[in-house]
N, CA, C and O of each residue as an XYZ file, in Angstrom:
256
protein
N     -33.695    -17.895    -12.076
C     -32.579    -17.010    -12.343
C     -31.362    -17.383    -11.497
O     -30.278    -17.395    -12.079
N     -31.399    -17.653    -10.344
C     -30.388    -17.987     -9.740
C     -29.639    -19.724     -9.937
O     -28.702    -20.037     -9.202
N     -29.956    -20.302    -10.546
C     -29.153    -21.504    -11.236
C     -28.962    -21.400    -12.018
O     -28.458    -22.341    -12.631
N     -29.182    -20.274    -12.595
C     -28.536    -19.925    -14.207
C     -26.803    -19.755    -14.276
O     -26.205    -19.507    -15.323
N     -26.265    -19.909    -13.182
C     -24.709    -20.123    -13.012
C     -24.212    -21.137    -11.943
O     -22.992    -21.233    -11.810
N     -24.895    -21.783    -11.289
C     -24.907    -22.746    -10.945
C     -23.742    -24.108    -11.284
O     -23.368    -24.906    -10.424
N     -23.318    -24.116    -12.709
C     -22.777    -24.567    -12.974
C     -21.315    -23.972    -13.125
O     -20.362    -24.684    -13.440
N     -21.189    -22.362    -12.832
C     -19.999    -22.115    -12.248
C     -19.655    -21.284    -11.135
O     -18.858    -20.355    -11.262
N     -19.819    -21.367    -10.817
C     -20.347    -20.464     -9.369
C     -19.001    -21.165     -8.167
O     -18.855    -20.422     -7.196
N     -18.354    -22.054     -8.156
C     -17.579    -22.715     -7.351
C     -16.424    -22.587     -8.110
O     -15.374    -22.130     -7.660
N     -16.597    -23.005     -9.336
C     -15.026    -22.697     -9.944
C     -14.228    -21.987     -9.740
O     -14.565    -20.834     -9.471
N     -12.794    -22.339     -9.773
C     -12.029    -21.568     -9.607
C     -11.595    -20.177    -10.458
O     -11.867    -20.310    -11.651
N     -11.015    -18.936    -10.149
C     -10.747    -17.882    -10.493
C     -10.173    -18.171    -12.033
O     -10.089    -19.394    -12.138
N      -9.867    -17.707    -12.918
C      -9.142    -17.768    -14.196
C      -7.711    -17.270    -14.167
O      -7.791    -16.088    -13.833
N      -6.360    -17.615    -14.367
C      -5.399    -17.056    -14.035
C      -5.231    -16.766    -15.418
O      -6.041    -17.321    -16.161
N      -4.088    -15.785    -16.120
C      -3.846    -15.198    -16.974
C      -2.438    -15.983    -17.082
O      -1.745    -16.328    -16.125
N      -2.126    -16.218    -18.633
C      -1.112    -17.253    -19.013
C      -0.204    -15.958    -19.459
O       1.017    -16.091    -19.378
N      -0.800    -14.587    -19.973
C      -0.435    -13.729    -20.800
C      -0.603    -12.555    -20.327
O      -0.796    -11.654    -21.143
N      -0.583    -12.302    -19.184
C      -0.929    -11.158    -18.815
C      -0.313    -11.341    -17.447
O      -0.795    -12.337    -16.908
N       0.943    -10.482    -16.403
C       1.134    -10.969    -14.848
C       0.566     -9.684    -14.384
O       0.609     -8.506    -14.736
N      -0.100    -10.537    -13.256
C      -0.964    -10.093    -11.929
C      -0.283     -8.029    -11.819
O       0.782     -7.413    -11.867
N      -1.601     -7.781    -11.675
C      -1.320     -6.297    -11.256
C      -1.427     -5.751     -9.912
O      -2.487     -5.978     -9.329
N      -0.243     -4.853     -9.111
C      -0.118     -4.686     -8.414
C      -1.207     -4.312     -8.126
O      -2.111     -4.041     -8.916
N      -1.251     -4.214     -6.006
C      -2.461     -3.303     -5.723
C      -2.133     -2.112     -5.924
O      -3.161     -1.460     -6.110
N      -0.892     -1.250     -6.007
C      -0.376      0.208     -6.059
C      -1.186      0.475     -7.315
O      -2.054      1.342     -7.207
N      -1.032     -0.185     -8.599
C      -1.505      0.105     -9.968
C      -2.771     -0.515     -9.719
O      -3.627      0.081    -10.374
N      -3.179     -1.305     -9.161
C      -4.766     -1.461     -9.240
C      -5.497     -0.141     -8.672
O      -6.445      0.415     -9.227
N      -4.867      0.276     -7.427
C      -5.478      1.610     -7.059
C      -5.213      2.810     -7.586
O      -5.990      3.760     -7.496
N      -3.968      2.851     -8.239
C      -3.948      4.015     -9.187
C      -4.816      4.246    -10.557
O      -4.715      4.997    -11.527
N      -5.516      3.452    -10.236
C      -6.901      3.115    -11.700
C      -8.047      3.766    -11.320
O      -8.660      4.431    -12.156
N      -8.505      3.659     -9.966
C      -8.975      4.450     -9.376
C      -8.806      5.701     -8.246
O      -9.381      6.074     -7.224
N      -7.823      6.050     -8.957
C      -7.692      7.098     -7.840
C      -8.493      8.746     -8.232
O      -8.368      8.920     -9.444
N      -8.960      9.490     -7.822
C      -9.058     10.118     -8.346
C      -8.313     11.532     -9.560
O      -7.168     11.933     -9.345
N      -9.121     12.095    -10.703
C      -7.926     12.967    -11.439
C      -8.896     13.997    -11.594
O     -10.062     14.233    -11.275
N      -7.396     14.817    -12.574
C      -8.153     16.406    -12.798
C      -8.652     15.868    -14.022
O      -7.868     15.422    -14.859
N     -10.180     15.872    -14.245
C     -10.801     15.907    -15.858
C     -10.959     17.369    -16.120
O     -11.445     17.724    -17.194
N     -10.521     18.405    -15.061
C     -10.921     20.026    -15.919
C      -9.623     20.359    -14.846
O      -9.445     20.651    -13.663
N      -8.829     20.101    -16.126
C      -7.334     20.782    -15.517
C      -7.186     22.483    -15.108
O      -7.435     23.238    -16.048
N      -6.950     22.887    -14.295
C      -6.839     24.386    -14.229
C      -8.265     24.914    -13.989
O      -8.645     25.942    -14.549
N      -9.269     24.022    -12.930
C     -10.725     24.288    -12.679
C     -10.649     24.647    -11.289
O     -11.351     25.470    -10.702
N      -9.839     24.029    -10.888
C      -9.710     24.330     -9.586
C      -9.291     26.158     -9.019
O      -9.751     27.019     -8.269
N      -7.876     25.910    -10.177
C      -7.202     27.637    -10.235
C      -8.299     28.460     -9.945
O      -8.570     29.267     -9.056
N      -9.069     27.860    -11.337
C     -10.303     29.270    -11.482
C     -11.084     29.369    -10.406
O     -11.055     30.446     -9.810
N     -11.810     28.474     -9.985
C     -12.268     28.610     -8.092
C     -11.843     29.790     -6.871
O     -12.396     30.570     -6.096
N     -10.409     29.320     -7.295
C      -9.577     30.105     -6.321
C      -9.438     31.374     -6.654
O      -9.611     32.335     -5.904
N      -9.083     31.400     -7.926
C      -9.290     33.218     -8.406
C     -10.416     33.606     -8.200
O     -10.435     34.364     -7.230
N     -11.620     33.414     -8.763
C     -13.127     33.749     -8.132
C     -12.931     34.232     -7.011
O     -12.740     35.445     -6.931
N     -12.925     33.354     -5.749
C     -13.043     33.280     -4.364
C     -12.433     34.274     -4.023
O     -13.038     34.976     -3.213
N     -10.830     34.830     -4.524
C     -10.456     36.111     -4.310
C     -10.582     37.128     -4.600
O     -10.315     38.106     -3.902
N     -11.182     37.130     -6.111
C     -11.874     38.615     -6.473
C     -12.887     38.704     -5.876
O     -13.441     39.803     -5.880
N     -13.521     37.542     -5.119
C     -15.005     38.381     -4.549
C     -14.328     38.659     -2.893
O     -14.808     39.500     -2.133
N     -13.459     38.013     -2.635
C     -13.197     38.847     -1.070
C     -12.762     39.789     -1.314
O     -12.991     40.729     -0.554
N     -11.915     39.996     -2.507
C     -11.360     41.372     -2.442
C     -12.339     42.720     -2.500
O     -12.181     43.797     -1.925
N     -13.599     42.208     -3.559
C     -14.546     42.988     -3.404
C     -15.476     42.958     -2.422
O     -16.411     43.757     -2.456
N     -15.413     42.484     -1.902
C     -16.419     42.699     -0.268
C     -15.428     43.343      0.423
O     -15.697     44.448      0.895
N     -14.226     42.829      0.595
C     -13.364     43.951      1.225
C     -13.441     45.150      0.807
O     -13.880     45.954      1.630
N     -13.199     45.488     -0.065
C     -13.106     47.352     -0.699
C     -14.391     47.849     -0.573
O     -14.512     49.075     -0.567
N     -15.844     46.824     -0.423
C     -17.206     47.406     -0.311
C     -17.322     47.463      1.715
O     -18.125     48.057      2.434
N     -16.619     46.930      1.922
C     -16.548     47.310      3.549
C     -15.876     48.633      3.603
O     -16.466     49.672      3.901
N     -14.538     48.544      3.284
C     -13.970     49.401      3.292
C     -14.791     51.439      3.095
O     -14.791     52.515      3.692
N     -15.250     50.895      2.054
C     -16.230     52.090      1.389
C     -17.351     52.585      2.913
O     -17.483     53.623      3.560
N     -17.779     51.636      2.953
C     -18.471     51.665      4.273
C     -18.505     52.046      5.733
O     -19.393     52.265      6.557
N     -16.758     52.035      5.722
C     -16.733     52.547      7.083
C     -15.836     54.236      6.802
O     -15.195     54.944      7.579
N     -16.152     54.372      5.466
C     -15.449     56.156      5.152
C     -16.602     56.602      5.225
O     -16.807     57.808      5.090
């Protein structure tokens, strides 16, 4: 398995006749991370506050 490229394995890189070199800015903006659940986050945050708000008002209750 391993001489199965053997015969290119040293060669040089392939340059593109038709295509110019891509920045690293745009190479890393390919991977950068994104929102795939736009407005998922929002909802997190609303959650997170209706339940403090309700532990708050259930404290609250608690010390009347």
């Amino acid at each position: 398995m391993s001489d199965q490229y053997e015969d290119i394995i040293d060669l040089p890189r392939p340059v593109s006749t038709k295509h110019p070199r891509m920045s690293m800015e745009d190479r890393a903006a390919q991977f950068a991370p994104f929102a795939a659940l736009t407005g998922h986050g929002d909802a997190i945050r609303e959650t997170a506050r209706e339940v403090a708000e309700r532990e708050e008002q259930g404290y609250e209750k608690q010390k009347a």
